[in-house]
Backbone of each chain as nested JSON, in Angstrom:
{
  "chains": [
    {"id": "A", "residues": [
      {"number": 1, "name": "UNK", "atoms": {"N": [14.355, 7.812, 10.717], "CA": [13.021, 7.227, 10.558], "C": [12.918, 6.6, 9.175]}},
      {"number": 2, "name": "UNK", "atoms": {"N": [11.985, 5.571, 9.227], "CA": [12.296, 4.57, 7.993], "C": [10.6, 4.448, 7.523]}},
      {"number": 3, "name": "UNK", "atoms": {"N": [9.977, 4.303, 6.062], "CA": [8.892, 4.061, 5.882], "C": [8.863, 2.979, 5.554]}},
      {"number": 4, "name": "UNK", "atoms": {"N": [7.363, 2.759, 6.1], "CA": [7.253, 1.447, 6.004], "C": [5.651, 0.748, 5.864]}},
      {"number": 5, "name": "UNK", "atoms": {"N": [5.351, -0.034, 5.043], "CA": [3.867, -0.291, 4.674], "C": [3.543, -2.004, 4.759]}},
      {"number": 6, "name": "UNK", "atoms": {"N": [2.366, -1.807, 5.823], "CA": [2.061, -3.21, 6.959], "C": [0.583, -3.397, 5.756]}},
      {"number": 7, "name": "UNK", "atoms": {"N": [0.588, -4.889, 5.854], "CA": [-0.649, -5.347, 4.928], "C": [-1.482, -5.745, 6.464]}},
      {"number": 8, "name": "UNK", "atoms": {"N": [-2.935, -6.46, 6.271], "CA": [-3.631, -6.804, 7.108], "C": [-4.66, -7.33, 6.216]}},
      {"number": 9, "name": "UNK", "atoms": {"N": [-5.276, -8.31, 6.913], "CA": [-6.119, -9.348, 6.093], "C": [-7.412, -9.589, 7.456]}},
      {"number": 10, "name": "UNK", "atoms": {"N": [-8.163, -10.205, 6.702], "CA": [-9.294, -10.363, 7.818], "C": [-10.069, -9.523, 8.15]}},
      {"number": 11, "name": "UNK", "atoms": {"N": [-10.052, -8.051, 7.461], "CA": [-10.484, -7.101, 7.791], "C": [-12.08, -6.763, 7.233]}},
      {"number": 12, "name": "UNK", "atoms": {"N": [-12.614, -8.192, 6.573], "CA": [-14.106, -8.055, 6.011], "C": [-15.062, -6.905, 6.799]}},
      {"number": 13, "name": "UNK", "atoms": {"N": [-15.687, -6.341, 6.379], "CA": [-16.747, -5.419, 6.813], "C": [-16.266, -3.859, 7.924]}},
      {"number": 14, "name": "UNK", "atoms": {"N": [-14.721, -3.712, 7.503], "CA": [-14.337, -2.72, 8.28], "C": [-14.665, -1.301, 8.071]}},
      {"number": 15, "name": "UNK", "atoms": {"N": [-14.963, -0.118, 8.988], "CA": [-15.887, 1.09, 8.441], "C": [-15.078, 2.052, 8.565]}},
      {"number": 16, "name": "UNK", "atoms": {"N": [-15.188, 2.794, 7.679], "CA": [-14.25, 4.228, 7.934], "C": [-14.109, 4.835, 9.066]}},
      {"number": 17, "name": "UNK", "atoms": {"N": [-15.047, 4.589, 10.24], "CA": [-14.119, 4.773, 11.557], "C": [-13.816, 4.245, 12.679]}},
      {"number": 18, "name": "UNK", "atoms": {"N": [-13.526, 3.119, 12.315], "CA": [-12.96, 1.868, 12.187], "C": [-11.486, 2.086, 11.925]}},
      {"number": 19, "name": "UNK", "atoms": {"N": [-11.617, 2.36, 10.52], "CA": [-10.377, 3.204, 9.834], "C": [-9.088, 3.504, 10.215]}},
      {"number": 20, "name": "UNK", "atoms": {"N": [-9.846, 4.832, 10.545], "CA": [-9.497, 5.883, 11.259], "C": [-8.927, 5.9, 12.757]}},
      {"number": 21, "name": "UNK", "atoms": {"N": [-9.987, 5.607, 13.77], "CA": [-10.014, 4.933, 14.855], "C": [-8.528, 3.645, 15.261]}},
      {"number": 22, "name": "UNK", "atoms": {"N": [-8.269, 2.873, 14.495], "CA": [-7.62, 2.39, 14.639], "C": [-6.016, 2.654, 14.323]}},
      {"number": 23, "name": "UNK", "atoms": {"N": [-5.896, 3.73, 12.961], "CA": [-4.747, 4.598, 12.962], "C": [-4.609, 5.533, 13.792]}},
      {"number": 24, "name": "UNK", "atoms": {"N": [-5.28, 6.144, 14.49], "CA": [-4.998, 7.233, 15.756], "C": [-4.563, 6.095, 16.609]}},
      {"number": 25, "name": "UNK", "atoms": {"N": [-4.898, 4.767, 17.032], "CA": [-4.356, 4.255, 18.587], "C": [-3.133, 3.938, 17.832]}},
      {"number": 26, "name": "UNK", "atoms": {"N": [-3.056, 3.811, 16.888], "CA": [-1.299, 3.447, 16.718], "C": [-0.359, 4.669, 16.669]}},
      {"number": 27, "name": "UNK", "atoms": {"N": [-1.039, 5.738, 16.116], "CA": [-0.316, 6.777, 15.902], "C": [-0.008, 7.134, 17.158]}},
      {"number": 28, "name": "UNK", "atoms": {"N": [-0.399, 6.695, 18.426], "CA": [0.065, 6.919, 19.877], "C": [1.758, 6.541, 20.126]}},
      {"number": 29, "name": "UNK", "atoms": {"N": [1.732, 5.09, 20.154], "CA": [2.687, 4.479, 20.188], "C": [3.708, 4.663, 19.678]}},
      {"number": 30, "name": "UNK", "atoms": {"N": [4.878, 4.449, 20.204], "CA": [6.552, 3.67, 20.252], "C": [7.052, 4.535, 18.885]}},
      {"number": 31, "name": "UNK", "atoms": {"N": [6.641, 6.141, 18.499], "CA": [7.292, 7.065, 17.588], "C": [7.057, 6.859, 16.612]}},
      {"number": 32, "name": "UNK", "atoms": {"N": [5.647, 6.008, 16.118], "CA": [5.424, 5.623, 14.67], "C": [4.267, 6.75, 14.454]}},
      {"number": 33, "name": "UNK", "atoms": {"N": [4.365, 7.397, 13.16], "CA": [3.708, 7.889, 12.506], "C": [2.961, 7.22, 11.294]}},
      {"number": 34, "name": "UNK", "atoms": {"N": [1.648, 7.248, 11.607], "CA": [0.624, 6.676, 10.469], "C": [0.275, 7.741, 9.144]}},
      {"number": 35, "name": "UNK", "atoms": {"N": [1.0, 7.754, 8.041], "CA": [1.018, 8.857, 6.958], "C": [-0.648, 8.296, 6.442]}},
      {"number": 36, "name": "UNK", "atoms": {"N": [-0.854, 6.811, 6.161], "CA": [-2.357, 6.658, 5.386], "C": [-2.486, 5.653, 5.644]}},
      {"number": 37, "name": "UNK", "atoms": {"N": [-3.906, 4.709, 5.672], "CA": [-4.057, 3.956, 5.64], "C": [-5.241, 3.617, 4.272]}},
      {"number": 38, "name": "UNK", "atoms": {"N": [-5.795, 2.412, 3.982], "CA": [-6.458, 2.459, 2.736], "C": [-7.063, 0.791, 3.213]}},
      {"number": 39, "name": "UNK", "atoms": {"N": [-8.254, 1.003, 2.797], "CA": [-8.933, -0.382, 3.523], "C": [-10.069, -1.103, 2.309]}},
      {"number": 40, "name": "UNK", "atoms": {"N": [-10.34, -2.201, 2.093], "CA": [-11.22, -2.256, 1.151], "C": [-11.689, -3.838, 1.801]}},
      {"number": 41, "name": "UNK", "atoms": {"N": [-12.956, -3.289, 2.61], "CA": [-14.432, -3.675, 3.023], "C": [-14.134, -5.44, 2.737]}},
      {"number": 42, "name": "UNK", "atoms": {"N": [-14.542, -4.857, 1.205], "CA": [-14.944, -6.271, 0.969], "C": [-13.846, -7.57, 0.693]}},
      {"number": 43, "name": "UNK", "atoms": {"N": [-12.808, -7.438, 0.426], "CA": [-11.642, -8.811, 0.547], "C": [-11.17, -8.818, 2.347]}},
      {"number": 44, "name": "UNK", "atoms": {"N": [-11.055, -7.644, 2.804], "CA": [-10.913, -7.573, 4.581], "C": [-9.198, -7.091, 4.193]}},
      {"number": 45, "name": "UNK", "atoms": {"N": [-8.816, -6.453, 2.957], "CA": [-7.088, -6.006, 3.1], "C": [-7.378, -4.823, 3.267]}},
      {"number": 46, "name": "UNK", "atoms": {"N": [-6.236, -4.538, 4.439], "CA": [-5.735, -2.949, 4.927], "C": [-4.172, -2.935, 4.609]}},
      {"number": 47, "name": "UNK", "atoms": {"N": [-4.357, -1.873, 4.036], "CA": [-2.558, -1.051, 3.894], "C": [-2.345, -0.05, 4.811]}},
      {"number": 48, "name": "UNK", "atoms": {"N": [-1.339, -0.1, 5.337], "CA": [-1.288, 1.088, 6.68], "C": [0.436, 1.978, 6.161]}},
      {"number": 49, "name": "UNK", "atoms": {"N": [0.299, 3.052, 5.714], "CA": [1.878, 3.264, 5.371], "C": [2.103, 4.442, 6.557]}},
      {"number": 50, "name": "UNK", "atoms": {"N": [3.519, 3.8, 7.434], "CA": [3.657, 4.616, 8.685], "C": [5.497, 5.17, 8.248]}},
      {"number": 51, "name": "UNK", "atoms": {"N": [5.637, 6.004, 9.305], "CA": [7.174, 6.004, 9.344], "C": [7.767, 6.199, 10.74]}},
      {"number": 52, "name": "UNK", "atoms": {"N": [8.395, 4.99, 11.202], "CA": [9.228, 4.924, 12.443], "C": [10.404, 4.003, 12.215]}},
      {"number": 53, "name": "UNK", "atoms": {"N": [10.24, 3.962, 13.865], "CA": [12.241, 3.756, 13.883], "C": [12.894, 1.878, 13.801]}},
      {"number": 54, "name": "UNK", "atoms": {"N": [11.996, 1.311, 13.419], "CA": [11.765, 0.054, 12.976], "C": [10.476, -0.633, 12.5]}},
      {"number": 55, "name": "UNK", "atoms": {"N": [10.988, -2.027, 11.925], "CA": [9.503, -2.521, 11.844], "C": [8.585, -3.175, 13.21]}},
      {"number": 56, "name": "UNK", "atoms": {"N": [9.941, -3.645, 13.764], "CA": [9.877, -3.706, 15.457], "C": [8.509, -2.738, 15.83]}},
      {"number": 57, "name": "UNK", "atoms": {"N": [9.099, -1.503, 16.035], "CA": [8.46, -0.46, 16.239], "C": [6.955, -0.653, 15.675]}},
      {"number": 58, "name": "UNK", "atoms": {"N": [7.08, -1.006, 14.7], "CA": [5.243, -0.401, 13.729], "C": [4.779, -1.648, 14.33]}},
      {"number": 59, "name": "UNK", "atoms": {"N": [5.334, -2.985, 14.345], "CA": [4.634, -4.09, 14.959], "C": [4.091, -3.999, 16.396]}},
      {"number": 60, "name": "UNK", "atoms": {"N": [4.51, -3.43, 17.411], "CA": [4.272, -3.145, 18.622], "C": [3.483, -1.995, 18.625]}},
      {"number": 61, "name": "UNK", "atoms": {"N": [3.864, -1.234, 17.859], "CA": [2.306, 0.309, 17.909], "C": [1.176, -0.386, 17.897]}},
      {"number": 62, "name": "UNK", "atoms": {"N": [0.939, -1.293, 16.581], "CA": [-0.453, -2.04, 16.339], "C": [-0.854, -3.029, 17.485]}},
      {"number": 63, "name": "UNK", "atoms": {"N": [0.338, -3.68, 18.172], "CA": [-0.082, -4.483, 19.341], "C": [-0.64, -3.425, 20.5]}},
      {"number": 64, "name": "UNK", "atoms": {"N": [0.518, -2.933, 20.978], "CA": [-0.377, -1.599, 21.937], "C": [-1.359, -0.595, 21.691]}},
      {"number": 65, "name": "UNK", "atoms": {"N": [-1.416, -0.568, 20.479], "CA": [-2.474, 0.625, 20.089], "C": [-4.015, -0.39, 20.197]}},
      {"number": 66, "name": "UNK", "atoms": {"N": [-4.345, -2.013, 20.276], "CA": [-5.285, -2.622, 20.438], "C": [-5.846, -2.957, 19.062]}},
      {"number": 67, "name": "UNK", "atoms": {"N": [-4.502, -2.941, 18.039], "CA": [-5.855, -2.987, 16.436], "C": [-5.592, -3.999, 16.08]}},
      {"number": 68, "name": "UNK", "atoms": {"N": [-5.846, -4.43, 14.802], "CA": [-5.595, -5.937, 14.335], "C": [-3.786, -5.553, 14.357]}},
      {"number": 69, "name": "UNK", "atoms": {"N": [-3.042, -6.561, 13.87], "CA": [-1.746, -6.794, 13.76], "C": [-1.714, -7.345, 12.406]}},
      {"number": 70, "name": "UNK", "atoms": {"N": [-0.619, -6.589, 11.575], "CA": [-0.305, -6.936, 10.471], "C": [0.513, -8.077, 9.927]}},
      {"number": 71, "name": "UNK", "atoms": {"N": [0.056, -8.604, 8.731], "CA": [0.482, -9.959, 8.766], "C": [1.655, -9.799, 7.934]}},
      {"number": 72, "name": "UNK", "atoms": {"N": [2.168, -8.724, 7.61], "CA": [3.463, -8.19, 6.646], "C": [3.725, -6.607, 7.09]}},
      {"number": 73, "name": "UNK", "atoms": {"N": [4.956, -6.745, 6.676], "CA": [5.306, -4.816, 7.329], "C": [6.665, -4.842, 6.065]}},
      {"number": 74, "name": "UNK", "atoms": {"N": [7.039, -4.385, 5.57], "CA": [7.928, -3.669, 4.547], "C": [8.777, -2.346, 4.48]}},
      {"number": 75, "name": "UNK", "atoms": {"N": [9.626, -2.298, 4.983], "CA": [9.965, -1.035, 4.667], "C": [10.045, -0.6, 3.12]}},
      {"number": 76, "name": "UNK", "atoms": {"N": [9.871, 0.612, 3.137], "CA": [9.58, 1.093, 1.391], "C": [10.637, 2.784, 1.373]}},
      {"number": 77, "name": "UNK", "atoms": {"N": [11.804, 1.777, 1.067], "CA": [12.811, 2.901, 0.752], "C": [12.295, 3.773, -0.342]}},
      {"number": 78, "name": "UNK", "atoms": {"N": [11.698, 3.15, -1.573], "CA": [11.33, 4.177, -2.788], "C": [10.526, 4.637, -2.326]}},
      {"number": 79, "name": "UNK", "atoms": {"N": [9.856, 5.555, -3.251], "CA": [8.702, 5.976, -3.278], "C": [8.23, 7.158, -4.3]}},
      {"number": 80, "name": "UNK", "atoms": {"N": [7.076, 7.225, -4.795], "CA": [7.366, 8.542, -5.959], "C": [5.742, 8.462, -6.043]}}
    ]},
    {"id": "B", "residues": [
      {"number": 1, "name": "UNK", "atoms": {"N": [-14.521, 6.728, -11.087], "CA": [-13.474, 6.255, -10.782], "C": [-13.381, 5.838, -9.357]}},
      {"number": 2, "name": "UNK", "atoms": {"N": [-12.299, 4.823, -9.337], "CA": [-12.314, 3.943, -7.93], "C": [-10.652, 3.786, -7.901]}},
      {"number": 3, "name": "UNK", "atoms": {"N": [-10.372, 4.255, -6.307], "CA": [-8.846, 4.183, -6.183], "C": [-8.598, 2.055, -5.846]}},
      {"number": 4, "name": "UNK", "atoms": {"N": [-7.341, 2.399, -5.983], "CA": [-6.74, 0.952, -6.148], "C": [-5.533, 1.06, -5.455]}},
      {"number": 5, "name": "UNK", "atoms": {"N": [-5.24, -0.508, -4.947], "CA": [-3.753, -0.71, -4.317], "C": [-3.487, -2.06, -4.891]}},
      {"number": 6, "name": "UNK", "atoms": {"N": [-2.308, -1.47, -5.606], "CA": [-2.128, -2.912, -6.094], "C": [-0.212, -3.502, -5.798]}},
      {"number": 7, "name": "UNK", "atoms": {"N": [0.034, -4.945, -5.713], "CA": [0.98, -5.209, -5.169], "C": [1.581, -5.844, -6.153]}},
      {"number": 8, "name": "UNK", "atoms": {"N": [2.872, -5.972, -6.2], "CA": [3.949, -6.459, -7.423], "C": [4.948, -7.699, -6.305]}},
      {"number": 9, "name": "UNK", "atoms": {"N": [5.13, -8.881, -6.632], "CA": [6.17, -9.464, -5.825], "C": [7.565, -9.68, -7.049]}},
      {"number": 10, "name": "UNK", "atoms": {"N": [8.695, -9.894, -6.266], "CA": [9.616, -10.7, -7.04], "C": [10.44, -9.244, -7.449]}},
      {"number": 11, "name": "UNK", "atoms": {"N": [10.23, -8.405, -7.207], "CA": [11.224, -6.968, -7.344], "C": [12.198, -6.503, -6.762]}},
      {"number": 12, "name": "UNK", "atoms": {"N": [13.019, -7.41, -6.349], "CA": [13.701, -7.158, -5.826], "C": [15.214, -6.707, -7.123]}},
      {"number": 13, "name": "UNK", "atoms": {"N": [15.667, -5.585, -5.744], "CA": [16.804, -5.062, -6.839], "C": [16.077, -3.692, -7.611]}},
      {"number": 14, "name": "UNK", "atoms": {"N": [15.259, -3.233, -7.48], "CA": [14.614, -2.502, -8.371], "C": [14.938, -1.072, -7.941]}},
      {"number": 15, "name": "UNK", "atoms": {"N": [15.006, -0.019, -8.883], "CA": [15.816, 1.397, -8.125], "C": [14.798, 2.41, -8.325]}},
      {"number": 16, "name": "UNK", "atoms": {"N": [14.981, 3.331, -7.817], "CA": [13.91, 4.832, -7.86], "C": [13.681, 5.023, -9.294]}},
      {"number": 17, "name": "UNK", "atoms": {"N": [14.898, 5.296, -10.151], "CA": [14.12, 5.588, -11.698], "C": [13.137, 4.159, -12.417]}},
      {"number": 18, "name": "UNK", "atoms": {"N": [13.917, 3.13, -12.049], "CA": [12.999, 2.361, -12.318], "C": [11.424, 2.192, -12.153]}},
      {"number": 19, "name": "UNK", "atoms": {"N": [11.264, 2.117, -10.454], "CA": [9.729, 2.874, -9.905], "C": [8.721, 4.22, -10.758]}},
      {"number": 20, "name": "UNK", "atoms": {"N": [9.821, 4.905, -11.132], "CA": [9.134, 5.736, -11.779], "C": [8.667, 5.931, -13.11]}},
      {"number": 21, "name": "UNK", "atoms": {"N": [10.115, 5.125, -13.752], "CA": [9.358, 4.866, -15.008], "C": [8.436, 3.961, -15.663]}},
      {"number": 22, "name": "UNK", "atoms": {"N": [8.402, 2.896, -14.533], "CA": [7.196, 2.099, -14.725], "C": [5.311, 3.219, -14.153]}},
      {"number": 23, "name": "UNK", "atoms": {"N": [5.892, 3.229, -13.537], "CA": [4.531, 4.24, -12.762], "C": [4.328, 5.08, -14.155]}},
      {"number": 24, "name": "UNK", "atoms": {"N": [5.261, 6.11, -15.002], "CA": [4.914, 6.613, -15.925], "C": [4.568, 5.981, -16.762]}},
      {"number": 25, "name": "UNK", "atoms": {"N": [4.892, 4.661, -17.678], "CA": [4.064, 4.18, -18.085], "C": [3.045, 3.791, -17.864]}},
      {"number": 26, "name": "UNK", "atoms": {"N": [2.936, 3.0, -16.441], "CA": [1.205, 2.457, -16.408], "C": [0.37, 3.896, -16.557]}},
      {"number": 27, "name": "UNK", "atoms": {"N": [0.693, 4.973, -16.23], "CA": [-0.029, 6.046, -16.414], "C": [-0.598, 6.443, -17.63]}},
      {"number": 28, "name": "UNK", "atoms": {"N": [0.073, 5.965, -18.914], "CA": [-0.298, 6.597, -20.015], "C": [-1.7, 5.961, -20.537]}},
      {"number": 29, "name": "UNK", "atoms": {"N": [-2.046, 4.678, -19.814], "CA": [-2.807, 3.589, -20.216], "C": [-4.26, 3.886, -19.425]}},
      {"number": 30, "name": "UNK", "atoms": {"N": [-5.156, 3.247, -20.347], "CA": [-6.44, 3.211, -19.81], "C": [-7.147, 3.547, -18.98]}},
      {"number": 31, "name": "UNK", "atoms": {"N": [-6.982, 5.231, -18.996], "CA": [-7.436, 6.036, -18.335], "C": [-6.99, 5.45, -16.618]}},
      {"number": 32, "name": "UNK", "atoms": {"N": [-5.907, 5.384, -16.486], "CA": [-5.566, 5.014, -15.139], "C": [-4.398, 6.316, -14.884]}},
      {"number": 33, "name": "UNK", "atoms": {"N": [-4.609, 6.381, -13.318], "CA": [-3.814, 7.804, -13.029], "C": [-2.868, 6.721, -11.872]}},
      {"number": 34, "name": "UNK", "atoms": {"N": [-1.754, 7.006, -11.782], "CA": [-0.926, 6.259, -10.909], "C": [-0.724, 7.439, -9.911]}},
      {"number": 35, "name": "UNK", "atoms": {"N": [-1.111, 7.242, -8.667], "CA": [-1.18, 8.999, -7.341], "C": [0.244, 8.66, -6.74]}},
      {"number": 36, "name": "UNK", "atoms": {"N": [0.564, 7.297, -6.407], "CA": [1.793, 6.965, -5.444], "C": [2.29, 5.459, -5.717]}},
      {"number": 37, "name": "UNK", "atoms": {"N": [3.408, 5.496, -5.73], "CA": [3.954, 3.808, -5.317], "C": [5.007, 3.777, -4.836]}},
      {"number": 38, "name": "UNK", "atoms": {"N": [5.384, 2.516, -4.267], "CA": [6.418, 2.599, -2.743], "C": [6.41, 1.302, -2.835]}},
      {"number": 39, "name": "UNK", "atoms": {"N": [8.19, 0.936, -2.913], "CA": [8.973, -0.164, -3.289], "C": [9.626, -0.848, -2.502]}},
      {"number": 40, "name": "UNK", "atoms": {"N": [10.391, -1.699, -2.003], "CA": [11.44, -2.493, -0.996], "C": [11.869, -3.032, -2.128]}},
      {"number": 41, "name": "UNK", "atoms": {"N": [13.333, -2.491, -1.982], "CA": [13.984, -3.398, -3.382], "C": [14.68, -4.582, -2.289]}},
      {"number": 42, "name": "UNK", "atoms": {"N": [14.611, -4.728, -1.303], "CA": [15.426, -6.297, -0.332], "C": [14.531, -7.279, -0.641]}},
      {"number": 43, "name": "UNK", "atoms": {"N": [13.064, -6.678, -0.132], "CA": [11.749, -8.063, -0.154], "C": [11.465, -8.011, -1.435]}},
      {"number": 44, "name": "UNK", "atoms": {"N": [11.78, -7.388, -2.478], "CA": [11.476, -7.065, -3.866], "C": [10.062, -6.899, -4.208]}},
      {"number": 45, "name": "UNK", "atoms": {"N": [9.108, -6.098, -3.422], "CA": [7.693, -5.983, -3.075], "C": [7.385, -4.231, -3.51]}},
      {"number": 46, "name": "UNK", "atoms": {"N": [6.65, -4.493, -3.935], "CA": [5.82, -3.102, -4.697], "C": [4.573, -2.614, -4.485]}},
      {"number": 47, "name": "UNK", "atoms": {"N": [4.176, -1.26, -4.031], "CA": [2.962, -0.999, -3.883], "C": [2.561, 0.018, -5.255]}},
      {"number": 48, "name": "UNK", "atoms": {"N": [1.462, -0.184, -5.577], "CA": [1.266, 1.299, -6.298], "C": [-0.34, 1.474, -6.201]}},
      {"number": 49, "name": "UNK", "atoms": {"N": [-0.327, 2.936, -5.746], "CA": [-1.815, 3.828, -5.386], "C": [-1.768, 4.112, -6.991]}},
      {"number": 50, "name": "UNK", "atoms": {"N": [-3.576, 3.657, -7.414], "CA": [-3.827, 4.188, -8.425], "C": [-5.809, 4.767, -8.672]}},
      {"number": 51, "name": "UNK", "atoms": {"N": [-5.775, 5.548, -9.603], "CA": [-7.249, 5.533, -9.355], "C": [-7.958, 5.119, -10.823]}},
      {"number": 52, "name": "UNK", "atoms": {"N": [-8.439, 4.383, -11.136], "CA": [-8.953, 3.894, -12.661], "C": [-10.781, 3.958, -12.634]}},
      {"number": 53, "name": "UNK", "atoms": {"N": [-10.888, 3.119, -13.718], "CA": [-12.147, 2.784, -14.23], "C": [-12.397, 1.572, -13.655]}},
      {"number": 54, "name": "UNK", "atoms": {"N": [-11.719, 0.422, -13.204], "CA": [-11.933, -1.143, -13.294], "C": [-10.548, -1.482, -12.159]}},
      {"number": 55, "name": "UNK", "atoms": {"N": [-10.533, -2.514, -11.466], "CA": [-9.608, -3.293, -11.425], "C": [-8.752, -3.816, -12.812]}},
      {"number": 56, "name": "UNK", "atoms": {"N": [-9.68, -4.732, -13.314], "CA": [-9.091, -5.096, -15.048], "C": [-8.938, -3.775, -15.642]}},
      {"number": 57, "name": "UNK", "atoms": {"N": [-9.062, -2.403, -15.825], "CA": [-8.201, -1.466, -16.314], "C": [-6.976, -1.595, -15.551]}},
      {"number": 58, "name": "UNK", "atoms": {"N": [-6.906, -1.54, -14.47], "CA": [-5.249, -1.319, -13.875], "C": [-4.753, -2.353, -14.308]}},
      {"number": 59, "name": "UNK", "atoms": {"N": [-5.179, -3.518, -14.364], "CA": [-4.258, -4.796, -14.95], "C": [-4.224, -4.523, -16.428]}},
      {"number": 60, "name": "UNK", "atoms": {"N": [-4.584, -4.338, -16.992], "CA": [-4.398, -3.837, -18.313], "C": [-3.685, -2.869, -18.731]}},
      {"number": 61, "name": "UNK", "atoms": {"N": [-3.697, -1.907, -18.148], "CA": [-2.449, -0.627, -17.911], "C": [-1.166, -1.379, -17.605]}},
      {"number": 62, "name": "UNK", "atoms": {"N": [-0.963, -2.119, -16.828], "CA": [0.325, -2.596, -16.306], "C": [0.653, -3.476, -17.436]}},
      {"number": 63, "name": "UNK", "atoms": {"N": [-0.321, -4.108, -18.071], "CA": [0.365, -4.832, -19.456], "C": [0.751, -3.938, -20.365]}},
      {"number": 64, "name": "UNK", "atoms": {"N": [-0.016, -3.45, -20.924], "CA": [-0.203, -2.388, -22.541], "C": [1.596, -1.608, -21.572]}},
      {"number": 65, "name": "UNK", "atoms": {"N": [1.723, -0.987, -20.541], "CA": [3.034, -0.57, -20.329], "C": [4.194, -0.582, -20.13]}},
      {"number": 66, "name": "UNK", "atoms": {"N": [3.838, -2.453, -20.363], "CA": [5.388, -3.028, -20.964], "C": [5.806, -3.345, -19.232]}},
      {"number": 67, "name": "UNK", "atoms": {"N": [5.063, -2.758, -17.879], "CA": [5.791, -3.06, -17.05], "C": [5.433, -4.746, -16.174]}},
      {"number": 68, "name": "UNK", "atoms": {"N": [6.088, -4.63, -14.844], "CA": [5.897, -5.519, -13.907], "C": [3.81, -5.959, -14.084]}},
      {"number": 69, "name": "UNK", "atoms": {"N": [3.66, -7.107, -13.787], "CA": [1.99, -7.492, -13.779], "C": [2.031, -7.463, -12.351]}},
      {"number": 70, "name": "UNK", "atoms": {"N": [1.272, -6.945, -11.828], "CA": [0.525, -6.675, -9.975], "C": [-0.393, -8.276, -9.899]}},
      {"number": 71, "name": "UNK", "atoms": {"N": [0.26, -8.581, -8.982], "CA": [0.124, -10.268, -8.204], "C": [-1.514, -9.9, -7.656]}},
      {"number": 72, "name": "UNK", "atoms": {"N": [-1.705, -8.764, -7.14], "CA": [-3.236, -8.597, -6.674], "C": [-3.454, -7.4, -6.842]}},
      {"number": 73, "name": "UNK", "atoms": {"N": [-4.73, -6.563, -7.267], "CA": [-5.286, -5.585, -7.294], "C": [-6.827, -5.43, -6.571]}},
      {"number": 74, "name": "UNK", "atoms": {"N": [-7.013, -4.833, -5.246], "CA": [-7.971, -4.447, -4.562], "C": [-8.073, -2.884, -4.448]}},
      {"number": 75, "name": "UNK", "atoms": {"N": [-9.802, -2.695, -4.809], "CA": [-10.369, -1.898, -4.946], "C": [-10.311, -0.829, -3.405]}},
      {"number": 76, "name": "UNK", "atoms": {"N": [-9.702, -0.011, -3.042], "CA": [-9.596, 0.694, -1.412], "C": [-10.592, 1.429, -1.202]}},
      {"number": 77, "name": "UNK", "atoms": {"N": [-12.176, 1.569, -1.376], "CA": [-12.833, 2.689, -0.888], "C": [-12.715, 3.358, -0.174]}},
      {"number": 78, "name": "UNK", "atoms": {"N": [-12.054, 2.788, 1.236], "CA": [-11.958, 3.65, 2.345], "C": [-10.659, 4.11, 2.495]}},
      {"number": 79, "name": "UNK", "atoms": {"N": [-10.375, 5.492, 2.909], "CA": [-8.915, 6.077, 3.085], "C": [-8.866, 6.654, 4.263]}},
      {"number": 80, "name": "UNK", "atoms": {"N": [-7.21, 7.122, 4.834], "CA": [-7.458, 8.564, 5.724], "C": [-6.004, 8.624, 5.557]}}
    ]}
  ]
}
């Protein structure tokens, strides 16, 4: 399993359960685990940091899970 | 205080002690606490969770610490 952190844009006026809500339908899907997500209202950017078995993978959770789709995904070997 | 996500481009190549010793520096600065950051040294792309006083404190921390300048800094109110 590989981590990995998806940006998202467009997300103006989004609500904490909203949030939330939308990391549980992904956390369903294709073995990706949603560790956090972090959202800020007012520019509409979401950070979603998950860990699965591609970016493949995290791109298709967000398609099947019904949420927005991220316009970047990264895997993030570091971390500290 | 208000948490922050802020993004670094052009890092590529960059290694775990590196990540960290930049994170320890921006830490020492203007009352900014660095909680997490998470790197791709291929896309050379940088995240770092921080919680400050200001946006312009975290950009100011990242100067005064000698490290990388963050391409964007948004304010995250919302988490999970």
């Amino acid at each position: 399993m590989t981590r990995f952190m998806d940006v998202h844009h467009g997300m103006q006026g989004i609500t904490a359960d909203q949030l939330r809500e939308g990391a549980l339908a992904v956390e369903k899907e294709e073995g990706v685990h949603v560790e956090h997500a972090w959202a800020d209202p007012e520019s509409g950017t979401l950070y979603c940091l998950t860990e699965g078995p591609s970016a493949e993978a995290v791109q298709r959770a967000h398609e099947r899970g019904g949420g927005s789709k991220p316009d970047e995904i990264h895997a993030v070997p570091l971390a500290m």
